[in-house]
C-alpha atoms as a printed R data frame, in Angstrom:
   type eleno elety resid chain resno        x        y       z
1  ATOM     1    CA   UNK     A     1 -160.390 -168.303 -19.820
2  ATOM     2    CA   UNK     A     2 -162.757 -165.316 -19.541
3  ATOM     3    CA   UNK     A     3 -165.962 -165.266 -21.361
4  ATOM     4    CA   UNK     A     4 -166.205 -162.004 -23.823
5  ATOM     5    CA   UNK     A     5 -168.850 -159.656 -25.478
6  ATOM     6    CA   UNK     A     6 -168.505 -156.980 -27.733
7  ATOM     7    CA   UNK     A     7 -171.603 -154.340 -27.684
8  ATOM     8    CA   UNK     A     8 -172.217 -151.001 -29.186
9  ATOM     9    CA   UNK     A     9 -172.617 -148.984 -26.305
10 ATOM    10    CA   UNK     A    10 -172.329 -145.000 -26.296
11 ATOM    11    CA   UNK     A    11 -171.287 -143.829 -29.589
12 ATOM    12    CA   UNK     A    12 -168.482 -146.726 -29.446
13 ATOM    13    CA   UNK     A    13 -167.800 -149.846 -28.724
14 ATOM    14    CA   UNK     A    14 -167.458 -152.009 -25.574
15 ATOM    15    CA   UNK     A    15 -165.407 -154.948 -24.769
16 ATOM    16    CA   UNK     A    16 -165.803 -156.825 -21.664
17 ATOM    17    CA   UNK     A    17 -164.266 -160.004 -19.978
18 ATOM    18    CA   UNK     A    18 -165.868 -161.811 -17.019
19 ATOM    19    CA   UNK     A    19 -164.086 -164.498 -15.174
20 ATOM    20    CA   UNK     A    20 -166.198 -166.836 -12.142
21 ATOM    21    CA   UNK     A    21 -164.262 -165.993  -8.839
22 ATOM    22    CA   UNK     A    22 -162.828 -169.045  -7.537
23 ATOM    23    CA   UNK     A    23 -164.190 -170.295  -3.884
24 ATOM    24    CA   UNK     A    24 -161.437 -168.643  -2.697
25 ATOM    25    CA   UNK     A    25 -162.393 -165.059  -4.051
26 ATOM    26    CA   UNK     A    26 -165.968 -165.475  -3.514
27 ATOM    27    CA   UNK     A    27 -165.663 -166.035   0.241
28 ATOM    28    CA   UNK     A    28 -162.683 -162.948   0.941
29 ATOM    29    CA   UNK     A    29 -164.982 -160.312  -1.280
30 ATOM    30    CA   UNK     A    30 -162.686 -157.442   1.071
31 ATOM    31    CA   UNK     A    31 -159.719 -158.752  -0.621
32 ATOM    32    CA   UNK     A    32 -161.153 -159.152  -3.761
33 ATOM    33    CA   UNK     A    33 -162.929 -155.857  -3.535
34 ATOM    34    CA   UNK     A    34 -159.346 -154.517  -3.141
35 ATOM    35    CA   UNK     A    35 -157.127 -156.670  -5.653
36 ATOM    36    CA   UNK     A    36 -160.240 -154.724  -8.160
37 ATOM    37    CA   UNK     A    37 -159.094 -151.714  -6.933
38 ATOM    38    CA   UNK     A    38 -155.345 -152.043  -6.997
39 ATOM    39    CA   UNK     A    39 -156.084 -153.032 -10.987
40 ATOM    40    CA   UNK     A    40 -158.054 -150.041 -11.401
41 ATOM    41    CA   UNK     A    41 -155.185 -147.881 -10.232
42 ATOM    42    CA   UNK     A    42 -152.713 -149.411 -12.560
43 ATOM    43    CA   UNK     A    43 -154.765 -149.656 -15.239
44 ATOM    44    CA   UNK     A    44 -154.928 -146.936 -18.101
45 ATOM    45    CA   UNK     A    45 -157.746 -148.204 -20.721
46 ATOM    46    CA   UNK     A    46 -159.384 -150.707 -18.961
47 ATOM    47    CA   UNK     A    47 -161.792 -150.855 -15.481
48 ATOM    48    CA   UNK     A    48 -162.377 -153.756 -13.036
49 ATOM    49    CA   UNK     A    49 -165.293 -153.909 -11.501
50 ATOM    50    CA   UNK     A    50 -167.733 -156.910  -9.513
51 ATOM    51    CA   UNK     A    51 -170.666 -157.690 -11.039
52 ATOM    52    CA   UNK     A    52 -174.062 -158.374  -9.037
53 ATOM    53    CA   UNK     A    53 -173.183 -162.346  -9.343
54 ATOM    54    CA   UNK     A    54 -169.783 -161.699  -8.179
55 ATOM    55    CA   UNK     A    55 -167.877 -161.892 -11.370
56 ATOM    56    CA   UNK     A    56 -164.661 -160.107 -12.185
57 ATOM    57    CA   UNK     A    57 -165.346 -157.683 -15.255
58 ATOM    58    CA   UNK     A    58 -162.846 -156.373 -17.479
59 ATOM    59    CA   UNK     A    59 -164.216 -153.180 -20.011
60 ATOM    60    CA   UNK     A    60 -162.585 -150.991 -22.322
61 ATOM    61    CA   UNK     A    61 -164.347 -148.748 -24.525
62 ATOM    62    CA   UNK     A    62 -163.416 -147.563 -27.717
63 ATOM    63    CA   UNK     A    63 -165.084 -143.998 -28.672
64 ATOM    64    CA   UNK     A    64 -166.541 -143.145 -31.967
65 ATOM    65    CA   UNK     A    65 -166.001 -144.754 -35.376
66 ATOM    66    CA   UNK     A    66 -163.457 -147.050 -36.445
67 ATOM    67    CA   UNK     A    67 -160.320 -145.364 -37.337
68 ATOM    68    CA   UNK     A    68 -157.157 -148.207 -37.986
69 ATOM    69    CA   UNK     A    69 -154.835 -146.417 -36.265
70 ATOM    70    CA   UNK     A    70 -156.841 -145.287 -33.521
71 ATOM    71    CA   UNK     A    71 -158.283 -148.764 -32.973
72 ATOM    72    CA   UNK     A    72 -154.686 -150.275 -33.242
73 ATOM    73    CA   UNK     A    73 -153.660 -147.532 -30.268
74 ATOM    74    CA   UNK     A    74 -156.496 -148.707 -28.148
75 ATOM    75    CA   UNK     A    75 -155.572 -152.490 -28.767
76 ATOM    76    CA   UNK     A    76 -152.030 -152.120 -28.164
77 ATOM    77    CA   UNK     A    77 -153.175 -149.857 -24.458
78 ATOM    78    CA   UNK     A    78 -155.363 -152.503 -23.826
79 ATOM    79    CA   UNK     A    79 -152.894 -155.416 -23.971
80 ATOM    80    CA   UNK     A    80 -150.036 -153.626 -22.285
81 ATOM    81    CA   UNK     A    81 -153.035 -153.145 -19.528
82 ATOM    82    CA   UNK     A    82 -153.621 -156.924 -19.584
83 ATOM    83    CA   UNK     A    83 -150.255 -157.606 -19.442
84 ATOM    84    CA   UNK     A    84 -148.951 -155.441 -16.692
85 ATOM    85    CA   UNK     A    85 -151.810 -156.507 -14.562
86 ATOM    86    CA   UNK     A    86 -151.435 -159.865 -15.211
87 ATOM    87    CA   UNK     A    87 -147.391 -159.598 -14.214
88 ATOM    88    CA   UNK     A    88 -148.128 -157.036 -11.085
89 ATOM    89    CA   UNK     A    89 -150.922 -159.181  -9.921
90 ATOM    90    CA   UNK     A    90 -150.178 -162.592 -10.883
91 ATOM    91    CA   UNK     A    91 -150.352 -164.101  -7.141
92 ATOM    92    CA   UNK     A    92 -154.380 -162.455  -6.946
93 ATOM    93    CA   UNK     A    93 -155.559 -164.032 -10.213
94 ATOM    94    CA   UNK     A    94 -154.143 -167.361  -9.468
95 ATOM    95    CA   UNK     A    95 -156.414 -167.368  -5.643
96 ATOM    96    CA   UNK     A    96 -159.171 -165.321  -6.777
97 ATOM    97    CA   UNK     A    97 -159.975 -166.394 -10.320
98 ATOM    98    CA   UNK     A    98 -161.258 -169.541 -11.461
């Protein structure tokens, strides 16, 4: 399971998952480099990214104030982000993610 932080971060809120790259993923960094960027070009609320220790980071940011039903919309793109990436690139998660 990822680890997670919530921050206040440019008038909003950011949410961020980082999972350890399995030995696998941290010794074929092309691959993983481009699994990232397959997610990113799915994705519609949320970016993947490398960290400098060679974690994989998950962020969504939600703009402004809390609003229910804004914050609701954001959750509910944010899951259906999770989920289709987890469906689309189920095989990549299972090598590259610890």
């Amino acid at each position: 399971y990822p680890n997670e932080k919530i921050m206040l971060y440019g008038n909003g809120v950011l949410f961020s998952s980082f999972w350890e790259l399995s030995e696998d993923g941290k010794n074929s960094v092309n691959e993983v480099n481009q699994f990232t960027n397959d997610l990113n070009r799915k994705s519609v609320t949320t970016k993947y990214y490398l960290d400098d220790d060679k974690d994989l980071i998950l962020e969504a940011w939600f703009p402004g104030t809390y609003d229910k039903e804004r914050f609701a919309l954001f959750v509910e793109k944010l899951q259906r982000d999770w989920d289709d990436s987890i469906r689309n690139f189920q095989p990549e998660f299972k090598r590259f993610i610890e």
